[in-house]
FILUM-181322 format. One record per residue (C-alpha): residue in three letters; chain; z, x, y. Coordinates in Angstrom, 1 decimal, m for minus. Layout:
<nodes>
+-----+---+--------+--------+--------+
!   r ! c !      z !      x !      y !
+-----+---+--------+--------+--------+
! Ala ! A !      Z !      X !      Y !
...
+-----+---+--------+--------+--------+
</nodes>
This chain:
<nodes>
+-----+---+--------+--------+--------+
!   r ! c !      z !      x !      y !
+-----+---+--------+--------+--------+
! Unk ! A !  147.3 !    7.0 !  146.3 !
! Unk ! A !  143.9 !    8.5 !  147.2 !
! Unk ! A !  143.2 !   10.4 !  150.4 !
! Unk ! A !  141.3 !    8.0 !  153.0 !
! Unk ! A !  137.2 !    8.9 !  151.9 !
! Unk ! A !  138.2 !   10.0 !  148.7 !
! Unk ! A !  135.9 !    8.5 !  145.9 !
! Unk ! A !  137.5 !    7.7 !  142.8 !
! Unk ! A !  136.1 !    7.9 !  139.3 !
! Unk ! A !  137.1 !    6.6 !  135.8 !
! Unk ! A !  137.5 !    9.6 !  133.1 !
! Unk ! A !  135.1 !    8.4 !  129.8 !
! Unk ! A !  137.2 !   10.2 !  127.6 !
! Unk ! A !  141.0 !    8.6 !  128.4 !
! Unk ! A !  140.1 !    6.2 !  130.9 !
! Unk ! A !  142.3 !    7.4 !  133.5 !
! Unk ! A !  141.8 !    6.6 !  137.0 !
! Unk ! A !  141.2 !    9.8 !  139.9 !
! Unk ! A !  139.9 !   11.3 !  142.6 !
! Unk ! A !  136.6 !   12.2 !  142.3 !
! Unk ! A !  137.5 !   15.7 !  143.6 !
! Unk ! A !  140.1 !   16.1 !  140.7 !
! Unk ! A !  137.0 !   15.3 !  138.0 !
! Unk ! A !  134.6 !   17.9 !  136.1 !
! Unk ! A !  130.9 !   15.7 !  136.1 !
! Unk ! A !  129.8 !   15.3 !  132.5 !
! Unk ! A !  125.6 !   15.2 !  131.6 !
! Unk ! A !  125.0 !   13.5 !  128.5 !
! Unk ! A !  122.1 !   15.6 !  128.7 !
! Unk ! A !  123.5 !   19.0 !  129.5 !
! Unk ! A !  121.8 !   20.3 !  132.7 !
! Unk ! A !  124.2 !   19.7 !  135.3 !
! Unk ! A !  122.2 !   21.6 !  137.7 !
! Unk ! A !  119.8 !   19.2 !  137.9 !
! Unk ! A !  120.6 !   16.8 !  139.8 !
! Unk ! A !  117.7 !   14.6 !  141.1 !
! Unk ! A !  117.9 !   10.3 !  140.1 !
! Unk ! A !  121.0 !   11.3 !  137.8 !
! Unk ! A !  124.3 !    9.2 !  137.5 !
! Unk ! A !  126.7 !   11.4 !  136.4 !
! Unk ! A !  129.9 !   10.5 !  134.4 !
! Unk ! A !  133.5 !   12.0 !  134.8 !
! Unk ! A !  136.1 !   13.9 !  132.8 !
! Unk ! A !  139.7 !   14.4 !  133.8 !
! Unk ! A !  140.5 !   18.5 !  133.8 !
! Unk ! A !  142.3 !   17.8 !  130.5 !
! Unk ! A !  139.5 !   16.2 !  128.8 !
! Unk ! A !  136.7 !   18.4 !  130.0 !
! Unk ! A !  139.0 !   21.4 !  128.5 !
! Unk ! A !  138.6 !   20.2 !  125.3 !
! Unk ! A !  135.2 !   19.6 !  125.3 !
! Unk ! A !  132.4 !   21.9 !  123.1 !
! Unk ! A !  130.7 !   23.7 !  125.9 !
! Unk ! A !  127.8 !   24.4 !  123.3 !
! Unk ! A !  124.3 !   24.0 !  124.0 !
! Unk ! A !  123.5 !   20.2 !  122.8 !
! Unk ! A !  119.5 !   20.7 !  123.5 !
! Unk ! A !  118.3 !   17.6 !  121.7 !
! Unk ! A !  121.5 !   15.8 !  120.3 !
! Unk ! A !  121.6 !   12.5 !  122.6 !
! Unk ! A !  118.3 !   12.1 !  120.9 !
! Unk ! A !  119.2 !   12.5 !  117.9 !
! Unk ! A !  122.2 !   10.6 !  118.3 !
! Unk ! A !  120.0 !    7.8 !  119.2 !
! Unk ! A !  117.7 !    7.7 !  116.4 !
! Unk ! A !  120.5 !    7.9 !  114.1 !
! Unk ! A !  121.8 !    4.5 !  115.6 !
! Unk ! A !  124.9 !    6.3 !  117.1 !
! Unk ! A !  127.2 !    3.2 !  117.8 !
! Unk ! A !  125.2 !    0.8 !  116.3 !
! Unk ! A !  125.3 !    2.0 !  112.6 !
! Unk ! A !  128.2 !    1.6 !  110.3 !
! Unk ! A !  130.4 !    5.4 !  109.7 !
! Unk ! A !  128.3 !    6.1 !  106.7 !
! Unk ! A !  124.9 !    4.8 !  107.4 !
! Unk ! A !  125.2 !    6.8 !  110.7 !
! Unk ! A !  126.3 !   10.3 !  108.8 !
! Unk ! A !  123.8 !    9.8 !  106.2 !
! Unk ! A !  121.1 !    8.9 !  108.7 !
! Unk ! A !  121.9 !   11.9 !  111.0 !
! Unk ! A !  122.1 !   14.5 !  108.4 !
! Unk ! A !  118.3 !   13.5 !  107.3 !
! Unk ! A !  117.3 !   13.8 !  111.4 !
! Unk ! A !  119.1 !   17.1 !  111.6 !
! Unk ! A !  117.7 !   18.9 !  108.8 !
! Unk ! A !  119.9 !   17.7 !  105.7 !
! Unk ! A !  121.1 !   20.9 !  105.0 !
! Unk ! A !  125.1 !   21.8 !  104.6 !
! Unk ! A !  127.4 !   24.2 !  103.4 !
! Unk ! A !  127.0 !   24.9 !   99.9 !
! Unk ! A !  130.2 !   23.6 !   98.0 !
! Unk ! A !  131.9 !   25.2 !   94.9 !
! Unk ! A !  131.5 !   22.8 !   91.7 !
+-----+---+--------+--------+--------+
</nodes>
């Protein structure tokens, strides 16, 4: 049971349920620091450790424009690797 003024907050990764003061705050567009007309979404400790903490400087855009979550697997890949450039590792034949 949560302390008495105790907000509690919904992990997006795993979905458990937990104090707020017990939750890392997750940006989808990775400035944390700023904080002005921002919602912020939760991670339980466990979930924010396995996170990337890589900069991500333009990839909820991109995300978007490749129809993230709206796109079938392969159209989504196919359509992201144009956005981002198109270029991979070069594979042995």
């Amino acid at each position: 049971m949560w302390q008495s003024g105790s907000e509690g907050v919904t992990c997006i990764a795993c979905g458990e349920e937990l104090p707020r003061s017990q939750a890392r705050e997750y940006d989808k567009h990775g400035d944390r620091w700023e904080r002005r007309d921002k919602e912020f979404e939760f991670l339980c400790k466990p979930c924010y450790r396995e996170c990337c903490h890589q900069p991500r400087d333009g990839l909820e855009e991109t995300l978007v424009r490749a129809d993230a979550g709206d796109a079938d697997r392969e159209t989504f890949l196919a359509q992201y690797h144009d956005i981002a450039g198109g270029e991979g590792p070069e594979r042995e034949r």
